[in-house]
C-alpha positions in Angstrom: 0.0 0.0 0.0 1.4 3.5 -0.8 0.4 6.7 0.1 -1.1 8.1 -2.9 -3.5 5.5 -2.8 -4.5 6.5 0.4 -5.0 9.7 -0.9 -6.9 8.4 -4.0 -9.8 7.0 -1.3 -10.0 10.3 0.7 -10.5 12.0 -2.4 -13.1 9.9 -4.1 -15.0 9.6 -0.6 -15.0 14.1 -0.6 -16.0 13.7 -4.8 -18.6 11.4 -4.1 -17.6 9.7 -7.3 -14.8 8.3 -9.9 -15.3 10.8 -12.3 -14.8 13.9 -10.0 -12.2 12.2 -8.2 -10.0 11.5 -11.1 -10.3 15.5 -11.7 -9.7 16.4 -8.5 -6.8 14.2 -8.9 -5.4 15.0 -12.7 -6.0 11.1 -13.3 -8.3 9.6 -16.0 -11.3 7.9 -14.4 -10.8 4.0 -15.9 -6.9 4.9 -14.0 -8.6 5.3 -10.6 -11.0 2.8 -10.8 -8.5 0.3 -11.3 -6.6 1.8 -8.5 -9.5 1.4 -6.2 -10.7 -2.1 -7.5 -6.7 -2.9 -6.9 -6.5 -1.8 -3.4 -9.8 -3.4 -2.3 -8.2 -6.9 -3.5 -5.3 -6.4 -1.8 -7.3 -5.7 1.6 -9.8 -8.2 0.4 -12.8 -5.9 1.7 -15.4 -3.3 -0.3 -14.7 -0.2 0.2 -17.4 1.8 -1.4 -21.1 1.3 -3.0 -21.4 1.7 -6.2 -24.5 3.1 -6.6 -26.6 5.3 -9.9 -25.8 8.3 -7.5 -22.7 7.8 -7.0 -20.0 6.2 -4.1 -20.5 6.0 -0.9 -18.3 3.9 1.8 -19.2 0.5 3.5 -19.1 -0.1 7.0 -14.9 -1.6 6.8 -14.4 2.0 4.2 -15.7 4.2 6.7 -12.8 2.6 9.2 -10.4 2.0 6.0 -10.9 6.0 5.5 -10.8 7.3 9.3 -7.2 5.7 9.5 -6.0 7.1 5.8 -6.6 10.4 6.5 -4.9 9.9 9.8 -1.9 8.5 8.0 -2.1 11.2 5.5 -2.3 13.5 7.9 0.9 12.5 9.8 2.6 12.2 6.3 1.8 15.8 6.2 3.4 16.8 9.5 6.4 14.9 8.7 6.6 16.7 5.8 6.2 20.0 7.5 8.4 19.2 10.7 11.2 18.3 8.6 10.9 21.7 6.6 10.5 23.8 9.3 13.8 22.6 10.8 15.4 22.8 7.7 14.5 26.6 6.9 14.4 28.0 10.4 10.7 27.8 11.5 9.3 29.2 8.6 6.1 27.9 6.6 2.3 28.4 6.8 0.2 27.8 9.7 -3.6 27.3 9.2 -5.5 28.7 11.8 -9.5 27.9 11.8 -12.3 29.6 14.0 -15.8 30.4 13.8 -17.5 33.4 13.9 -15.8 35.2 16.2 -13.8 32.7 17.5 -12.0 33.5 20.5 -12.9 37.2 20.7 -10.0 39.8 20.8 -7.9 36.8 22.2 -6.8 35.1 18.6 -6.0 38.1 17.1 -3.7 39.4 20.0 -2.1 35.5 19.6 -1.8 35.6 15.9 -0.2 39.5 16.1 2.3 38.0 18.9 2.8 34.7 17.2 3.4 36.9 14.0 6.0 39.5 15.9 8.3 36.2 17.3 8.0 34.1 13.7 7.8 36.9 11.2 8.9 33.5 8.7 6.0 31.9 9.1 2.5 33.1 7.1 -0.4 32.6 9.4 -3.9 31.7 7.1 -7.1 32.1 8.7 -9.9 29.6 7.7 -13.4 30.9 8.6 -15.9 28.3 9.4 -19.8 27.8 10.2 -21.3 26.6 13.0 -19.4 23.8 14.1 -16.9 23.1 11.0 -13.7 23.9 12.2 -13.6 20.6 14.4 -14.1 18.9 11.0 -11.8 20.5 9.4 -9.6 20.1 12.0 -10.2 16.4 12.1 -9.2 15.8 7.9 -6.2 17.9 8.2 -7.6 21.3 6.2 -6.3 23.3 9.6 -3.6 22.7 12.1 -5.0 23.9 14.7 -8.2 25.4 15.2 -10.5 27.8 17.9 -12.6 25.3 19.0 -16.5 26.5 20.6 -17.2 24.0 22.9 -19.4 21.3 23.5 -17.7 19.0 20.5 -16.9 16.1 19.5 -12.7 16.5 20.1 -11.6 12.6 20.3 -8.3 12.6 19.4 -7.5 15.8 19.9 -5.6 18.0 22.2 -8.1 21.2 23.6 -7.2 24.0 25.8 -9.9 26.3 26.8 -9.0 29.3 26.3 -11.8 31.5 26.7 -15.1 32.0 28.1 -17.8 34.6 27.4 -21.5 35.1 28.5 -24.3 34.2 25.5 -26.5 37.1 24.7 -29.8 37.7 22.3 -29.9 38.9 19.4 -33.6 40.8 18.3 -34.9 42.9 16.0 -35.2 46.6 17.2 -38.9 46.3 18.1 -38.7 42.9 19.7 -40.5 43.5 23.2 -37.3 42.9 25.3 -34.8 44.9 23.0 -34.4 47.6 25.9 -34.0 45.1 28.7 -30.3 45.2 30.2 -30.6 41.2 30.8 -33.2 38.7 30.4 -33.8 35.1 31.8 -34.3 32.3 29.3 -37.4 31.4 30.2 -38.3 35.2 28.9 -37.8 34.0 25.3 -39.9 30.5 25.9 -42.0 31.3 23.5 -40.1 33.0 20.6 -39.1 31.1 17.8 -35.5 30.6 17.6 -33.0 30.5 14.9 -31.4 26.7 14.6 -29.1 24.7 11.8 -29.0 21.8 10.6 -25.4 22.0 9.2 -24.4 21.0 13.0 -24.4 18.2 15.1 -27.6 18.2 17.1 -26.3 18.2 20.2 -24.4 21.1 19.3 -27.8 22.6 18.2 -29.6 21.7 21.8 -26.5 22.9 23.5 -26.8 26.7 22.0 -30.9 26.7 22.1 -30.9 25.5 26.1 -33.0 22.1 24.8 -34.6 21.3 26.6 -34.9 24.1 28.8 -34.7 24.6 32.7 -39.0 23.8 32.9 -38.2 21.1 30.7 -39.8 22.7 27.6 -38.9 22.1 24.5 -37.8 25.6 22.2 -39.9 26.9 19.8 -37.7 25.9 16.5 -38.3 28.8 14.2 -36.3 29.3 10.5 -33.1 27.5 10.0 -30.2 29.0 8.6 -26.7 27.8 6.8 -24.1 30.7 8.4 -23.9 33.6 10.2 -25.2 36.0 8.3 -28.0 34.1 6.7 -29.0 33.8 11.1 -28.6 37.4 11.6 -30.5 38.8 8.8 -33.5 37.2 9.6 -33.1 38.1 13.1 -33.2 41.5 12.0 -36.3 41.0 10.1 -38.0 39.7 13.5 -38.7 36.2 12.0 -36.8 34.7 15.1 -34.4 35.1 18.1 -30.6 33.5 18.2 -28.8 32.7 20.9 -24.8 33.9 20.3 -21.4 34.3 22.2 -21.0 38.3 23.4 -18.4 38.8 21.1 -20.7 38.5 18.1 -22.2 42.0 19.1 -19.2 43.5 18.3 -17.9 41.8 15.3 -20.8 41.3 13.8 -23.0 44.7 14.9 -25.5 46.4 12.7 -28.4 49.0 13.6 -30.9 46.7 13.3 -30.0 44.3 15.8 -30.1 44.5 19.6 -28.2 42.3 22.0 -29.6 41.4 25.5 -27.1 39.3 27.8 -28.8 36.1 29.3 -28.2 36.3 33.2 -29.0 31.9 33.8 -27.3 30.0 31.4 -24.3 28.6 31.2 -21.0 30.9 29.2 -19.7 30.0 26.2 -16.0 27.8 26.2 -13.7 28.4 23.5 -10.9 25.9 23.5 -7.5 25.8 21.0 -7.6 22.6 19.4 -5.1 20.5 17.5 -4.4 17.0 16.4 -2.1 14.5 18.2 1.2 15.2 17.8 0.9 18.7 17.4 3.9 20.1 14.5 6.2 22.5 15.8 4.3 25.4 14.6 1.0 24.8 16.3 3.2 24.4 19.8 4.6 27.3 19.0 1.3 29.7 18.4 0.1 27.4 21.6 2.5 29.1 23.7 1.7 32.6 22.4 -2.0 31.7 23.4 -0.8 30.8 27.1 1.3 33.4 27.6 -2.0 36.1 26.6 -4.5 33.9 29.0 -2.0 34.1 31.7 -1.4 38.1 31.8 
């Protein structure tokens, strides 16, 4: 088994099927198929459905797959490790968040992190509502701001942060002008939900159920931040959100009421095990902030 096979199976799983797969991968499609049919002889297990819509994985390719990108993934590092050490510490560090991510606090650690490794070109990756543990998990970032509750097997997580969840309304909402609220004050308001997220990420940031053991009123659903906010605005619905959100993301048709009895936000810094040298390195910038 070789790597770029490896690689062959994590791409057709993200195509969905030969055809986009062998693009993705500047290979001709009867190339990769035989590839594929090749390597699921030599482990003597199906890998992947073939289907009219397409490929999806079998039970053993949905294990086969976890470990390849796990593989690929340390391939990667020692790739990177090995350059870093060769050229000084420079090279690119991928940073993910969402949102806001971690307030003022990641851009403070990415200004510091810049000022002690000016070789090194910190990308940010912006994600919705839950994404950056994914792509955290297949190796798109190396580390990543992390809003907790989520699923972080096999990772390292620090929290980092905490902030208090607020409300966002509409201008003429009936509690716009209230200084804090309780959350049984928006019981009955229809609230903003995704289903891009894991549901009990969802539950988590609507309080379900709540502390009278009600269920929320589930109002439109939304696919990112803005698509949320707008129809906030609107007064279609309520959203729950991290503080910071009323700063990064404020408009003057949005009010923002803190929630006095629920539980704050966690951000944690996230990163695969073993971290590269890099990601140790922007972890320490992160300490050092957290600890002034």
């Amino acid at each position: 088994m070789e790597l770029r096979e490896l690689r062959y199976l994590i791409a057709i799983e993200k195509a969905g099927n030969l055809t986009r797969a062998a693009q993705a991968l500047h290979l001709s499609q009867p190339a990769l198929s035989y590839a594929l049919r090749k390597l699921e002889n030599d482990l003597e297990v199906p890998l992947f459905d073939r289907r009219a819509t397409g490929l999806t994985p079998t039970a053993a390719g949905i294990d086969v797959l976890a470990a390849a990108k796990r593989a690929v993934r340390e391939a990667d590092r020692i790739i990177e490790v090995s350059r870093a050490h060769a050229v000084g510490m420079r090279g690119v560090l991928r940073i993910g968040f969402e949102a806001t991510g971690a307030g003022e606090l990641d851009t403070r650690a990415r200004a510091q992190f810049s000022r002690t490794h000016p070789q090194v070109q910190v990308q940010l990756k912006r994600y919705d509502w839950g994404g950056e543990v994914t792509a955290l998990r297949d190796g798109d970032v190396d580390a990543a701001f992390i809003w907790l509750p989520a699923d972080t097997r096999g990772m390292h997580v620090e929290v980092v942060h905490t902030e208090r969840r607020i409300v966002a309304v509409s201008p003429a909402h009936r509690l716009s002008g209230r200084r804090s609220i309780s959350i049984h004050d928006i019981r009955d308001d229809p609230l903003m939900w995704t289903r891009s997220a894991p549901r009990d990420w969802v539950n988590w940031w609507a309080v379900n159920p709540r502390p009278d053991g009600r269920e929320p009123v589930w109002g439109p659903t939304n696919d990112n931040v803005e698509e949320m906010l707008e129809q906030v605005a609107e007064g279609r619905a309520v959203c729950i959100v991290p503080e910071s959100m009323a700063t990064y993301y404020g408009r003057p048709d949005l009010r923002w009421v803190p929630i006095a009895d629920i539980e704050p936000l966690q951000v944690a810094l996230g990163w695969m095990i073993p971290p590269p040298p890099l990601v140790a390195e922007f972890a320490a910038a992160v300490r050092d902030l957290t600890l002034r």
